[in-house]
PDB file of N, H, CA, C and O in Angstrom:
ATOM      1  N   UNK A   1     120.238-101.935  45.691  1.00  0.00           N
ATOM      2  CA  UNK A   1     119.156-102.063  46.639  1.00  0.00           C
ATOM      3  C   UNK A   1     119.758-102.173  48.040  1.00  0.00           C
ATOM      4  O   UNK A   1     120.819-102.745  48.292  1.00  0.00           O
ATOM      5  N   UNK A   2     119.069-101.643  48.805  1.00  0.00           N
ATOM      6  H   UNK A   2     118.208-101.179  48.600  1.00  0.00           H
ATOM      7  CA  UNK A   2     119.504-101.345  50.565  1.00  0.00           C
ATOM      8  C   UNK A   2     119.099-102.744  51.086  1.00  0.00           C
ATOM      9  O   UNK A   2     118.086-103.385  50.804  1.00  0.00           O
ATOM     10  N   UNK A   3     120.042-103.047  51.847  1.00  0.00           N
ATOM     11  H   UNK A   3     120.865-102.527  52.076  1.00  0.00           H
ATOM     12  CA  UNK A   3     119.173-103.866  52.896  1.00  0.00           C
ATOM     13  C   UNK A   3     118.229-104.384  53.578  1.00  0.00           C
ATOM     14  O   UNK A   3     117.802-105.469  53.975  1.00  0.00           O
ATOM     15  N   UNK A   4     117.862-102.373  53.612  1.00  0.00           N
ATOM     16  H   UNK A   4     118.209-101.492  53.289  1.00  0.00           H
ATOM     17  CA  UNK A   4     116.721-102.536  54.653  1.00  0.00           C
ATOM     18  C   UNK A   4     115.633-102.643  53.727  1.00  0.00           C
ATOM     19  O   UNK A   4     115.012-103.598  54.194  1.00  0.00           O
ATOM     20  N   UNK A   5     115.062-102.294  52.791  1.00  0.00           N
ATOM     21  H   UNK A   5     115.566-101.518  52.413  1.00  0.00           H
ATOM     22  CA  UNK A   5     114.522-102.527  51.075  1.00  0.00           C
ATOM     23  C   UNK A   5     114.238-104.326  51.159  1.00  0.00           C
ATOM     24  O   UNK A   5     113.294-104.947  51.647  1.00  0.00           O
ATOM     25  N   UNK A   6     115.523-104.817  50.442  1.00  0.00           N
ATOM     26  H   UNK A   6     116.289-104.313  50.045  1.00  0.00           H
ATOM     27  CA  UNK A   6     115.384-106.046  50.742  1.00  0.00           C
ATOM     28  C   UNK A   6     114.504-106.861  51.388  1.00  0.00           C
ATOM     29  O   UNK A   6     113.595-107.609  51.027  1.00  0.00           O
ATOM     30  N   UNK A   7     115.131-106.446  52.737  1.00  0.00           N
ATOM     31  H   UNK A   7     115.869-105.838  53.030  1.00  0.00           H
ATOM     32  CA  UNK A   7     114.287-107.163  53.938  1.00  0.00           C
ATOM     33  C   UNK A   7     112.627-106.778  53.944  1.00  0.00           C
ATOM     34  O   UNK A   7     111.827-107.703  54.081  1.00  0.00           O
ATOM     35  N   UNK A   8     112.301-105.848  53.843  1.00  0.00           N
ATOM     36  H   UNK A   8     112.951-105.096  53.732  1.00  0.00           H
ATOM     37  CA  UNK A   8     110.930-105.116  53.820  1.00  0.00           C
ATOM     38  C   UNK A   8     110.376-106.234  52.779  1.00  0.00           C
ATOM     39  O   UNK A   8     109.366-106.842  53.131  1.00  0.00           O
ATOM     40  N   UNK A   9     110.925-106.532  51.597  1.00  0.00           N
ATOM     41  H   UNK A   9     111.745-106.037  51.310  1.00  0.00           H
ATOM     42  CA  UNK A   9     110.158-107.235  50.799  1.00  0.00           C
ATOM     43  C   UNK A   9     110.234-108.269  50.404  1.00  0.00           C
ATOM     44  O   UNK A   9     109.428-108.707  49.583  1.00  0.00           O
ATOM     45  N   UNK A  10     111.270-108.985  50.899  1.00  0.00           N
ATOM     46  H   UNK A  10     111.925-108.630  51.566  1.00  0.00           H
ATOM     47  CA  UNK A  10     111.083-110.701  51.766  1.00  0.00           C
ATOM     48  C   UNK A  10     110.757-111.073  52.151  1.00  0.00           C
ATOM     49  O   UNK A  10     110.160-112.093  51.807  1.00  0.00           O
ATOM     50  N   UNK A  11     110.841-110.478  53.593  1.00  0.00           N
ATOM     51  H   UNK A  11     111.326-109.649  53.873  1.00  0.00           H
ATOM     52  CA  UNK A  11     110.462-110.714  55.023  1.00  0.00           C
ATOM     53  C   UNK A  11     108.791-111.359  54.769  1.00  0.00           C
ATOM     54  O   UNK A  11     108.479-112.525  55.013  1.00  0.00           O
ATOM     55  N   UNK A  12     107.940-110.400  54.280  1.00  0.00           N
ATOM     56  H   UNK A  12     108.194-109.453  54.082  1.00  0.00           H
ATOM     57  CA  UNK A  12     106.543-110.679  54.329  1.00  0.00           C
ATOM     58  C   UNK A  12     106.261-111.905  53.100  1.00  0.00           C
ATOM     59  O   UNK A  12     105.469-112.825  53.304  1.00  0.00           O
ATOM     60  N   UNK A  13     106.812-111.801  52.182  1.00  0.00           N
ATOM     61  H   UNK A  13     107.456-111.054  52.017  1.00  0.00           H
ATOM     62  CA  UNK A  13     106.744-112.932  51.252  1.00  0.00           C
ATOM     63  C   UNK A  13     107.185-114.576  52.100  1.00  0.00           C
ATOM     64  O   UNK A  13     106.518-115.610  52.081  1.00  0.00           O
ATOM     65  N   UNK A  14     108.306-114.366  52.681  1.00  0.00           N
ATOM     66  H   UNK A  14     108.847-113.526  52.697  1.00  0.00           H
ATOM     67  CA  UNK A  14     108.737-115.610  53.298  1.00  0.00           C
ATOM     68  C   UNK A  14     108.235-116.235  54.358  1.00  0.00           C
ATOM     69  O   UNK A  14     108.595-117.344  54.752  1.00  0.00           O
ATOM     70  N   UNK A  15     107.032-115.245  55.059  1.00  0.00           N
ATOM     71  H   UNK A  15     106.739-114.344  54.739  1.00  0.00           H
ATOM     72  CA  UNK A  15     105.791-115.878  56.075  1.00  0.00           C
ATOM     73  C   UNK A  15     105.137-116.086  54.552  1.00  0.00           C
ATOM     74  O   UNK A  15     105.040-117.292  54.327  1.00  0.00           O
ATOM     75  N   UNK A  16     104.750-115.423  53.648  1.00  0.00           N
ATOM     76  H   UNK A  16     104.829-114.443  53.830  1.00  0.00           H
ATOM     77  CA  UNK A  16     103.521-115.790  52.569  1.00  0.00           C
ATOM     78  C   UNK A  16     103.600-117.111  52.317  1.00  0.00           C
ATOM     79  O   UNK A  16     102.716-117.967  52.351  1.00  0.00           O
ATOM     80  N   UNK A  17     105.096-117.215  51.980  1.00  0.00           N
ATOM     81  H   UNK A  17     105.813-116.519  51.952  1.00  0.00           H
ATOM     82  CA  UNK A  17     105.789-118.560  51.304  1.00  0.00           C
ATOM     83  C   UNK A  17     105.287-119.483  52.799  1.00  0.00           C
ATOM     84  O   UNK A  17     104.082-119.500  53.050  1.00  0.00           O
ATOM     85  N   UNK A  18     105.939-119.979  53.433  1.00  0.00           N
ATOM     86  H   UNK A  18     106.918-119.965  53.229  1.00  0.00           H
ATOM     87  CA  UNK A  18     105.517-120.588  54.637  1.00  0.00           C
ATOM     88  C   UNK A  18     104.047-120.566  55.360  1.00  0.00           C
ATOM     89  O   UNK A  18     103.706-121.501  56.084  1.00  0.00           O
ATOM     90  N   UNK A  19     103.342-119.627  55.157  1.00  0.00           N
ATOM     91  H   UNK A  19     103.619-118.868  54.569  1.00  0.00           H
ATOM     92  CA  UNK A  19     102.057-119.744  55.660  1.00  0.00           C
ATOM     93  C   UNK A  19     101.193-121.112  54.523  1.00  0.00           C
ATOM     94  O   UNK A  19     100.369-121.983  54.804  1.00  0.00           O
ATOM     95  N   UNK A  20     101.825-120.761  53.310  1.00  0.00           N
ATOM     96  H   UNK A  20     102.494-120.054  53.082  1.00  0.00           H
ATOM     97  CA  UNK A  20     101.048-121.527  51.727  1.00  0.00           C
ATOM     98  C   UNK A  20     101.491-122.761  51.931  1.00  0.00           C
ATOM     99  O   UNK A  20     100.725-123.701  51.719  1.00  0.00           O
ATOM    100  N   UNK A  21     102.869-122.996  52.401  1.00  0.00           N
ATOM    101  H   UNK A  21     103.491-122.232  52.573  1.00  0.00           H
ATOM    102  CA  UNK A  21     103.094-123.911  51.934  1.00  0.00           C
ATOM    103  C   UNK A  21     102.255-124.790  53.532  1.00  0.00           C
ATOM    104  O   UNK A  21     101.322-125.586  53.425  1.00  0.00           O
ATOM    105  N   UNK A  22     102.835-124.406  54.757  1.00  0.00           N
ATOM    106  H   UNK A  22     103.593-123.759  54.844  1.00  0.00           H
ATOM    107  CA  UNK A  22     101.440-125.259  56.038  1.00  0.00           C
ATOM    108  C   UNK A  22     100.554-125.932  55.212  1.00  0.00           C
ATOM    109  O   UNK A  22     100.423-127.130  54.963  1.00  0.00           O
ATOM    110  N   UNK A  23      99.776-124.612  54.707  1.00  0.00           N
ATOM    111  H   UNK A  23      99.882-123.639  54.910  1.00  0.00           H
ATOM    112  CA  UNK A  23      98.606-125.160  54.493  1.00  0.00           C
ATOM    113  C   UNK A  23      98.318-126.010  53.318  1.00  0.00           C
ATOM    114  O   UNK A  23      97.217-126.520  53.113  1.00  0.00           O
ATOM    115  N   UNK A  24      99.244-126.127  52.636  1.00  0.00           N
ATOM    116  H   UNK A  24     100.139-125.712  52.803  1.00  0.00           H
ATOM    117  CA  UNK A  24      99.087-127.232  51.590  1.00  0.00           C
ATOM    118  C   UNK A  24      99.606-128.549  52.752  1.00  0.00           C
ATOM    119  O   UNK A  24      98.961-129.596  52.692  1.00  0.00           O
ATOM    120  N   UNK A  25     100.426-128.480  53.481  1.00  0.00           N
ATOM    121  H   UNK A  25     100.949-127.629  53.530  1.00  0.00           H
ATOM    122  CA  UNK A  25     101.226-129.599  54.123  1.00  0.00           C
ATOM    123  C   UNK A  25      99.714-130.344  55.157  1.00  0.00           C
ATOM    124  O   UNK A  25      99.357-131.519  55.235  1.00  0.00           O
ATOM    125  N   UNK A  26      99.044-128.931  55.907  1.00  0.00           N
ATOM    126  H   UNK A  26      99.333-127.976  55.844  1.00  0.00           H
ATOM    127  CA  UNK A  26      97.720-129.350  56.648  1.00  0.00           C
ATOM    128  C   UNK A  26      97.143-130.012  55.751  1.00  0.00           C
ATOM    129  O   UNK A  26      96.733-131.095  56.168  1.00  0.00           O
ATOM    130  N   UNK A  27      96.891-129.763  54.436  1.00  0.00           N
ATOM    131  H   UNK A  27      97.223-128.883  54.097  1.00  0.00           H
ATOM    132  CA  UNK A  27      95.728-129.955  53.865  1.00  0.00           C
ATOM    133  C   UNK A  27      95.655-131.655  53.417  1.00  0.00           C
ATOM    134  O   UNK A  27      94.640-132.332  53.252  1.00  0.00           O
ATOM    135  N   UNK A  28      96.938-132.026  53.303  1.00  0.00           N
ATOM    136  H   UNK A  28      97.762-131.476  53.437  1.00  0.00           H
ATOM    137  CA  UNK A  28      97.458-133.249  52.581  1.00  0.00           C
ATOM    138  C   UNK A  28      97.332-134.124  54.187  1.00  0.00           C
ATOM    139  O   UNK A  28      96.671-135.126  54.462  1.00  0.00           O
ATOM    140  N   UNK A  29      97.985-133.527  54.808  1.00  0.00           N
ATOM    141  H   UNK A  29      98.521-132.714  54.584  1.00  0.00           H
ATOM    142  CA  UNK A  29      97.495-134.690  56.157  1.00  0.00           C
ATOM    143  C   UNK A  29      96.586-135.089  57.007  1.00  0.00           C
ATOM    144  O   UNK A  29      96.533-136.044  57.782  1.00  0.00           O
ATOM    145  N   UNK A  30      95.598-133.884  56.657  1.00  0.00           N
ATOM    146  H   UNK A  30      95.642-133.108  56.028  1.00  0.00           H
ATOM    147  CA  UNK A  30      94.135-134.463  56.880  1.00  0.00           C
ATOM    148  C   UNK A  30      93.432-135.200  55.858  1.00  0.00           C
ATOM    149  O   UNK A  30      92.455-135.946  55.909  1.00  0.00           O
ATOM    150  N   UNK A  31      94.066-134.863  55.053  1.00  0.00           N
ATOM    151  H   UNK A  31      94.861-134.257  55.012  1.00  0.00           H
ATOM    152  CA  UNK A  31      92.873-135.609  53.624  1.00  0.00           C
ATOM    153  C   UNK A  31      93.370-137.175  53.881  1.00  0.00           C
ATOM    154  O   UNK A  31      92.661-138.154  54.117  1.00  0.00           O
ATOM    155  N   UNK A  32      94.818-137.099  53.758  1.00  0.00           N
ATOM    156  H   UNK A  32      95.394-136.304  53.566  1.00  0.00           H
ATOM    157  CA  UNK A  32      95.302-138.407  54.019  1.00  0.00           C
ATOM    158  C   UNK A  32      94.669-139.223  55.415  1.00  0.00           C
ATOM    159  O   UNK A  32      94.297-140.396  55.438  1.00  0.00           O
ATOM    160  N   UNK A  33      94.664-138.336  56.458  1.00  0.00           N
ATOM    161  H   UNK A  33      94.966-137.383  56.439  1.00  0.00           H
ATOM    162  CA  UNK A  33      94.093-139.427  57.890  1.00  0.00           C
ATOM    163  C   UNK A  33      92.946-139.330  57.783  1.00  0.00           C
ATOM    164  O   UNK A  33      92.528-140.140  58.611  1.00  0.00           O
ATOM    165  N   UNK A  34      91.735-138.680  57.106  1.00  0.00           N
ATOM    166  H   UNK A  34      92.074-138.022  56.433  1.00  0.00           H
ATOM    167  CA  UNK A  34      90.350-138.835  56.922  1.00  0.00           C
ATOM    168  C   UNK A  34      90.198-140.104  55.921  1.00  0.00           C
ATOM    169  O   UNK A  34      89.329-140.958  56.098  1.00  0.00           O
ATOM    170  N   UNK A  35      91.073-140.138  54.916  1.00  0.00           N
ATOM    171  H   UNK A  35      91.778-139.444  54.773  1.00  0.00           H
ATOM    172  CA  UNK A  35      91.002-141.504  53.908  1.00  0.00           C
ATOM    173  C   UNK A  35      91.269-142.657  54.612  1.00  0.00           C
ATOM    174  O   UNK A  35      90.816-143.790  54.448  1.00  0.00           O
ATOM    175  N   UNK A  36      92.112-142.206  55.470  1.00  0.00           N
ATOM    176  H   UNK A  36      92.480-141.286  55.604  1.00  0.00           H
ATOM    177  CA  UNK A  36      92.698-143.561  56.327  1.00  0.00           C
ATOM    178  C   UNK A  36      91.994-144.534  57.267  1.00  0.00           C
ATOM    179  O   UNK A  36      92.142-145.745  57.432  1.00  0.00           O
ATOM    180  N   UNK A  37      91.075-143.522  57.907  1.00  0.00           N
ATOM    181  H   UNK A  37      90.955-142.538  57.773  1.00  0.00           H
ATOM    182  CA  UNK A  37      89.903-143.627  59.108  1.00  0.00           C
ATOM    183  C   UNK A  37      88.740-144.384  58.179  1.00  0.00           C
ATOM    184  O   UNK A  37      88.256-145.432  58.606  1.00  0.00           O
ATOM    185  N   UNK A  38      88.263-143.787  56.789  1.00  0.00           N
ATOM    186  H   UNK A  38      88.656-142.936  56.442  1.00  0.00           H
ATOM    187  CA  UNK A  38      87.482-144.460  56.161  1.00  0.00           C
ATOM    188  C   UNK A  38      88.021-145.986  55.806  1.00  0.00           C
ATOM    189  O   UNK A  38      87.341-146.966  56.112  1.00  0.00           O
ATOM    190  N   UNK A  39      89.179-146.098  55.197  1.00  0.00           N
ATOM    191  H   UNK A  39      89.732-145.302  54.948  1.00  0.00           H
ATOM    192  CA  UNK A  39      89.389-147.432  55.323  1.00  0.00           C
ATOM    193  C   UNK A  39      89.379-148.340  56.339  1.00  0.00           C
ATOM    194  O   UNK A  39      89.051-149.522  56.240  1.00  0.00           O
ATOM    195  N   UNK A  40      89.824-147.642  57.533  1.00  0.00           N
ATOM    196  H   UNK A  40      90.091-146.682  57.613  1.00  0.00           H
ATOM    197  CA  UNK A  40      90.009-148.762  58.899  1.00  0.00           C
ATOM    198  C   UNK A  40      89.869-147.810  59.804  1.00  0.00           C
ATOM    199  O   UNK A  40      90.748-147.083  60.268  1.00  0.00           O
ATOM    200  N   UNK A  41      88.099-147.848  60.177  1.00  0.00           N
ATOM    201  H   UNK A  41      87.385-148.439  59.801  1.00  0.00           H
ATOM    202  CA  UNK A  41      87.703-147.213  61.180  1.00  0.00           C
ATOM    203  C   UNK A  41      88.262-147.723  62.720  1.00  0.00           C
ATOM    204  O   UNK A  41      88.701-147.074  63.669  1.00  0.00           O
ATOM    205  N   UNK A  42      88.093-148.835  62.568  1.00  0.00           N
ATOM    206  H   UNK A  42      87.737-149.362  61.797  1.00  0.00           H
ATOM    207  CA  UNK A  42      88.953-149.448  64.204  1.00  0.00           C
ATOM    208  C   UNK A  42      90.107-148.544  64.544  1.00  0.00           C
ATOM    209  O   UNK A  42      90.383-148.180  65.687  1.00  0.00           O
ATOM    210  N   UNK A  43      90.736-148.224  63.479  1.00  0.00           N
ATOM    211  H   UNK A  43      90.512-148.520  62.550  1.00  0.00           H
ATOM    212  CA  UNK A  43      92.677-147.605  63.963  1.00  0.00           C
ATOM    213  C   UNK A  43      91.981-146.116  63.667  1.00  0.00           C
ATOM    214  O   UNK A  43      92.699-145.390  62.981  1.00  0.00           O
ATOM    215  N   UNK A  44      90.646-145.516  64.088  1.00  0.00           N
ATOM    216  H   UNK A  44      90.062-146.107  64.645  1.00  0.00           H
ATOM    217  CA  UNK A  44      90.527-143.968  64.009  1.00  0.00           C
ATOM    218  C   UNK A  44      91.232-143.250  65.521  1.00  0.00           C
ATOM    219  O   UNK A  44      91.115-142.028  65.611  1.00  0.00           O
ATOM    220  N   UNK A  45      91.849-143.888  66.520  1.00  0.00           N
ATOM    221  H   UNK A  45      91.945-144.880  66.446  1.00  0.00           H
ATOM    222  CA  UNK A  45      91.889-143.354  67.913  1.00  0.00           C
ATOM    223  C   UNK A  45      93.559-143.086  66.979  1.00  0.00           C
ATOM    224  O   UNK A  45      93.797-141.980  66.495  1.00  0.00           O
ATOM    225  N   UNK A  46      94.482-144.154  66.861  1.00  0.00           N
ATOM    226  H   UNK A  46      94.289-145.053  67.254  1.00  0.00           H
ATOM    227  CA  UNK A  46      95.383-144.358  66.586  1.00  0.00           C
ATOM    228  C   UNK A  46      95.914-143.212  65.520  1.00  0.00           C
ATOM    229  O   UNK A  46      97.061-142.791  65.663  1.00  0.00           O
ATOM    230  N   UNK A  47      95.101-142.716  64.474  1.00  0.00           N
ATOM    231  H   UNK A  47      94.168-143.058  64.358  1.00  0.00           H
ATOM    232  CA  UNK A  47      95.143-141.827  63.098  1.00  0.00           C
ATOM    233  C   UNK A  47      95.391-140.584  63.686  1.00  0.00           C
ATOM    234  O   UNK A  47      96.096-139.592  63.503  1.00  0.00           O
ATOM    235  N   UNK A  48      94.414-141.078  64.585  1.00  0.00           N
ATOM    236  H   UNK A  48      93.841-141.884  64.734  1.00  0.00           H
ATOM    237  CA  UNK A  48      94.307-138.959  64.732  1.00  0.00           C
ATOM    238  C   UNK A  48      95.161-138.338  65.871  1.00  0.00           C
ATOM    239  O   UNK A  48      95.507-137.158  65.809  1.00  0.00           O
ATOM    240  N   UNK A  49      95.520-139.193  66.975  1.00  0.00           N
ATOM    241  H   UNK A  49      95.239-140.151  67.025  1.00  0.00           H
ATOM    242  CA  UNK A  49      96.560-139.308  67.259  1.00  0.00           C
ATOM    243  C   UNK A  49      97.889-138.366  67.038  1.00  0.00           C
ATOM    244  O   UNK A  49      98.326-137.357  67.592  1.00  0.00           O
ATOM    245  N   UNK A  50      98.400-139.382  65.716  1.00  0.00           N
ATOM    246  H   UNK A  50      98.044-140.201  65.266  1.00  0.00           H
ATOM    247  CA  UNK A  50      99.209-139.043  65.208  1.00  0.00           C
ATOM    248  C   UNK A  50      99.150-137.985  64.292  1.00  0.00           C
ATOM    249  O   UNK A  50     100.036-137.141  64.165  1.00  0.00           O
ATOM    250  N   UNK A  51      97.791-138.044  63.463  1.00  0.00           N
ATOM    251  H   UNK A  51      97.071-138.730  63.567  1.00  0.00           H
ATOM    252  CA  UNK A  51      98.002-136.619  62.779  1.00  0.00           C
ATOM    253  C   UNK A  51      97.599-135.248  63.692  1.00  0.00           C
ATOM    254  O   UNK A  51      97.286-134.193  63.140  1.00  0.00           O
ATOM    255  N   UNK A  52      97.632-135.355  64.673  1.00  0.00           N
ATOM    256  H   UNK A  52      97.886-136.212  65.121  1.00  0.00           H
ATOM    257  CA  UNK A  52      97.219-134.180  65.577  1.00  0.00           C
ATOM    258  C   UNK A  52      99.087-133.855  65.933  1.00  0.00           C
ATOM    259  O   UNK A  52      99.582-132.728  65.937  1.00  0.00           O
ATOM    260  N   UNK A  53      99.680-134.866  66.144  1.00  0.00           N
ATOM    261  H   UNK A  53      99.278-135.782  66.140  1.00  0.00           H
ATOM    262  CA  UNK A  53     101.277-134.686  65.872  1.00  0.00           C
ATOM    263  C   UNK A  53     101.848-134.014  65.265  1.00  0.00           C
ATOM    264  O   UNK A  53     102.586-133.079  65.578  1.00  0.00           O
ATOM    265  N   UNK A  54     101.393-134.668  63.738  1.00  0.00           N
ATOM    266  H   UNK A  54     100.793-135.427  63.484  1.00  0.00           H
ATOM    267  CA  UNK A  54     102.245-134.116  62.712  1.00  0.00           C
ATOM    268  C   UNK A  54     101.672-132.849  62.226  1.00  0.00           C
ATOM    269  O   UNK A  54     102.318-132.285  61.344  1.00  0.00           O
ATOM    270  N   UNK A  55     100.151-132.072  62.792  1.00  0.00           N
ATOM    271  H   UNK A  55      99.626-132.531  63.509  1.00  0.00           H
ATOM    272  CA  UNK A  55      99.984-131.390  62.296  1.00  0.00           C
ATOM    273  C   UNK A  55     100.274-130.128  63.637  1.00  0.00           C
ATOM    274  O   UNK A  55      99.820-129.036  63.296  1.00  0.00           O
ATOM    275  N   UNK A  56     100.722-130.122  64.593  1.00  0.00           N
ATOM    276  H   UNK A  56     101.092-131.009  64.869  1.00  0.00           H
ATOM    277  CA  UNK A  56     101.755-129.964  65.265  1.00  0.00           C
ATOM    278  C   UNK A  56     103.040-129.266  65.163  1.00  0.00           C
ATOM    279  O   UNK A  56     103.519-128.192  65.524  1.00  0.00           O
ATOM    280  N   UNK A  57     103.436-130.412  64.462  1.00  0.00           N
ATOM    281  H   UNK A  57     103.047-131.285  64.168  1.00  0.00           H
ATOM    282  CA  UNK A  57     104.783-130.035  63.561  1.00  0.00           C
ATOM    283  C   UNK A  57     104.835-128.684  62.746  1.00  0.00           C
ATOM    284  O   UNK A  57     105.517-127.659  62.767  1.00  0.00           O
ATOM    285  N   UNK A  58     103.600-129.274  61.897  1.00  0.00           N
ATOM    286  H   UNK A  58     103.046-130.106  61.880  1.00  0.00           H
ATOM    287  CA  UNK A  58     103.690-128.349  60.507  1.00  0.00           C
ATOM    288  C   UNK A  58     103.277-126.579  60.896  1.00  0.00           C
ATOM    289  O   UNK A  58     103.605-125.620  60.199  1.00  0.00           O
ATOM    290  N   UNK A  59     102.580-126.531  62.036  1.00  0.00           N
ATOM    291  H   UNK A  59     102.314-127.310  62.603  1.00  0.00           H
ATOM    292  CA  UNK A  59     102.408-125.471  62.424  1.00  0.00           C
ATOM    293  C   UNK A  59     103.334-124.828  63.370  1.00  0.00           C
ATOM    294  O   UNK A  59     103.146-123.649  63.669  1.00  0.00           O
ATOM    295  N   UNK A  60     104.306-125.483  63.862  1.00  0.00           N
ATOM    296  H   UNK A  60     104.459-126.441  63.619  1.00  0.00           H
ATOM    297  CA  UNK A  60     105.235-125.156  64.857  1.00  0.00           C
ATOM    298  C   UNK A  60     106.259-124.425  63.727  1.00  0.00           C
ATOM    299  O   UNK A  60     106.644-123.281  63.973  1.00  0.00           O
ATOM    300  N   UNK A  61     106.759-125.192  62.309  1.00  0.00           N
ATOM    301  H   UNK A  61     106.446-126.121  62.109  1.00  0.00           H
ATOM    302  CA  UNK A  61     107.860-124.406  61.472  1.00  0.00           C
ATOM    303  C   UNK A  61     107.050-123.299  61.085  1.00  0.00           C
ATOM    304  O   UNK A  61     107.789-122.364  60.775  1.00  0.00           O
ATOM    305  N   UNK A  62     105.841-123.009  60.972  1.00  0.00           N
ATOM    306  H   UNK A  62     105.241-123.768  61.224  1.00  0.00           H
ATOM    307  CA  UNK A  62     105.480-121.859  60.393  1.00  0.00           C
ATOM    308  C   UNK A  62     105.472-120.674  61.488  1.00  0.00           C
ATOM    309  O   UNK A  62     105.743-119.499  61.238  1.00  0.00           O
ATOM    310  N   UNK A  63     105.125-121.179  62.700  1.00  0.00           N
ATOM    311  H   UNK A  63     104.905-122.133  62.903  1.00  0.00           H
ATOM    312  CA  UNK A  63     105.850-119.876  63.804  1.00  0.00           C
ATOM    313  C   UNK A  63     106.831-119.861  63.944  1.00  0.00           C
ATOM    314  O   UNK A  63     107.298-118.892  64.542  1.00  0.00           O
ATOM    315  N   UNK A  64     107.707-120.911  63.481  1.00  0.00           N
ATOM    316  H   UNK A  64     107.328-121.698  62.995  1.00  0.00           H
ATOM    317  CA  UNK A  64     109.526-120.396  63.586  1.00  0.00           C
ATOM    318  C   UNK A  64     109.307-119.440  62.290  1.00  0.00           C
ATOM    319  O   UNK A  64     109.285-118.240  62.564  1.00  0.00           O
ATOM    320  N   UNK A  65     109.219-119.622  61.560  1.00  0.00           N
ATOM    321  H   UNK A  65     109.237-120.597  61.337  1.00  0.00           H
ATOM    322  CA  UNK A  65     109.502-118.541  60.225  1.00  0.00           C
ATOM    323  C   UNK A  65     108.734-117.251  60.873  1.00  0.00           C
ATOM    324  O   UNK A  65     109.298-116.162  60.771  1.00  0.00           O
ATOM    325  N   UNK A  66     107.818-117.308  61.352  1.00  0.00           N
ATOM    326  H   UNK A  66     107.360-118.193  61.434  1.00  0.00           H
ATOM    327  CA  UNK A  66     107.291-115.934  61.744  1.00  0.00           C
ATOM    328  C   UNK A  66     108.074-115.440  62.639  1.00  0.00           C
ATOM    329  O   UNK A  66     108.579-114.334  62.447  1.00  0.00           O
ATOM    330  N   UNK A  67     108.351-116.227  63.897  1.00  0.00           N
ATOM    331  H   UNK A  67     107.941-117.125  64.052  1.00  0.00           H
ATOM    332  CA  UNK A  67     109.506-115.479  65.044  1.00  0.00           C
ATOM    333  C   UNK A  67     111.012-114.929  64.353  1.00  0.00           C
ATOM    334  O   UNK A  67     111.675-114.035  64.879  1.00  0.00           O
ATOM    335  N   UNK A  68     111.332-115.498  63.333  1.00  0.00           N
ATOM    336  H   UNK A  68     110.794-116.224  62.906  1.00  0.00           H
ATOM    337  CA  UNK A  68     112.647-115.193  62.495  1.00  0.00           C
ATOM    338  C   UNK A  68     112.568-114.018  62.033  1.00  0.00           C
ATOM    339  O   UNK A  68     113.479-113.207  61.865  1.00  0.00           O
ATOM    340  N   UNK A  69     110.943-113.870  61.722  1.00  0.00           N
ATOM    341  H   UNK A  69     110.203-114.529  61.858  1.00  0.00           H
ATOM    342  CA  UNK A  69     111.082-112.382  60.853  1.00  0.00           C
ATOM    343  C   UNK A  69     110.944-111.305  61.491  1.00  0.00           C
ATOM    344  O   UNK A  69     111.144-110.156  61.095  1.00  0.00           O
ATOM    345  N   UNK A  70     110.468-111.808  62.870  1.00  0.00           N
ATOM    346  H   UNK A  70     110.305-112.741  63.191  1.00  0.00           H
ATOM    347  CA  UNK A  70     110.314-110.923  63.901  1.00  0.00           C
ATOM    348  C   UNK A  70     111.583-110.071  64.203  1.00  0.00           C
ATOM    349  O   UNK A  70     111.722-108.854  64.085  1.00  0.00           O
ATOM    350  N   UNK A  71     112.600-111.147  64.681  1.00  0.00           N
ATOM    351  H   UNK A  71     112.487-112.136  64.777  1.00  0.00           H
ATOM    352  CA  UNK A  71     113.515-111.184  64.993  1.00  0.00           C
ATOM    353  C   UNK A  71     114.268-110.518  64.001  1.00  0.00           C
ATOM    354  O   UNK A  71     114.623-109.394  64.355  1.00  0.00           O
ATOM    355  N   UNK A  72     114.514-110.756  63.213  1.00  0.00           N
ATOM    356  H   UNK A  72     114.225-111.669  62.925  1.00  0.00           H
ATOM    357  CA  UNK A  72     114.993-109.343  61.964  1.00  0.00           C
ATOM    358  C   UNK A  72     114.418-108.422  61.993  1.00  0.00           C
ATOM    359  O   UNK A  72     115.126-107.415  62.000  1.00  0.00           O
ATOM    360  N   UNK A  73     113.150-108.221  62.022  1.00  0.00           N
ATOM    361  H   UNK A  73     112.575-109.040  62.016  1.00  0.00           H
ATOM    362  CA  UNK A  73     112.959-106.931  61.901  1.00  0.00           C
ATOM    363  C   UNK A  73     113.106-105.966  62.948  1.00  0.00           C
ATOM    364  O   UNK A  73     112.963-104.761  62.739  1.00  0.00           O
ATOM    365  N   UNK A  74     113.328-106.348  63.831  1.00  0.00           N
ATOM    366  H   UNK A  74     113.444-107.327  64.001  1.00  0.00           H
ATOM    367  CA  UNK A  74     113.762-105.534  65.008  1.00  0.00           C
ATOM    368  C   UNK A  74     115.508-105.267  65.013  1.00  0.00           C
ATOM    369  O   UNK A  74     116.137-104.463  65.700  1.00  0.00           O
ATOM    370  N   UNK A  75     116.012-106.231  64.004  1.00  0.00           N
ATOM    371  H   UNK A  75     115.501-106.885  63.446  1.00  0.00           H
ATOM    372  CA  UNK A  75     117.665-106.022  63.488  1.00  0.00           C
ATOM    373  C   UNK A  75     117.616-104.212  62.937  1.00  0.00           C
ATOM    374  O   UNK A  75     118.194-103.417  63.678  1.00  0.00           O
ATOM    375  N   UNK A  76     117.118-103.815  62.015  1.00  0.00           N
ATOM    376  H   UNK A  76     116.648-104.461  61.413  1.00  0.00           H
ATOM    377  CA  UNK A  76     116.577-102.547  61.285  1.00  0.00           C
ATOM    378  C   UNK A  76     116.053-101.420  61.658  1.00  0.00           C
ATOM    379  O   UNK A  76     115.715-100.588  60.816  1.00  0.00           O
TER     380      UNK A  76
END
């Protein structure tokens, strides 16, 4: 198998892989700071806050994986 083969059929799997996995990662940290807010509505400024952070995060590695593949594919 060629390289360029290879890459063609990685490349798009490994945003697939990374897009799935965000959104399982989104999905778990809202469920988690919506449970959280129900328990202790007082600390809702404080929750969201932070999960506006971390969900931040989780979307920032999934445009690195997309700029990576970018970035290869213009290697080809």
């Amino acid at each position: 198998m060629d390289y360029k083969v290879a890459l063609s059929i990685f490349m798009p799997l490994g945003v697939a892989i990374a897009a799935v996995g965000s959104a399982i990662g989104l999905g778990k940290v809202i469920s988690a700071a919506m449970e959280s807010i129900g328990r202790q509505p007082e600390a809702a400024t404080k929750i969201l806050i932070n999960m506006t952070i971390g969900c931040a995060f989780i979307e920032a590695l999934t445009i690195y994986v997309l700029v990576f593949v970018f970035v290869l594919a213009g290697k080809f």
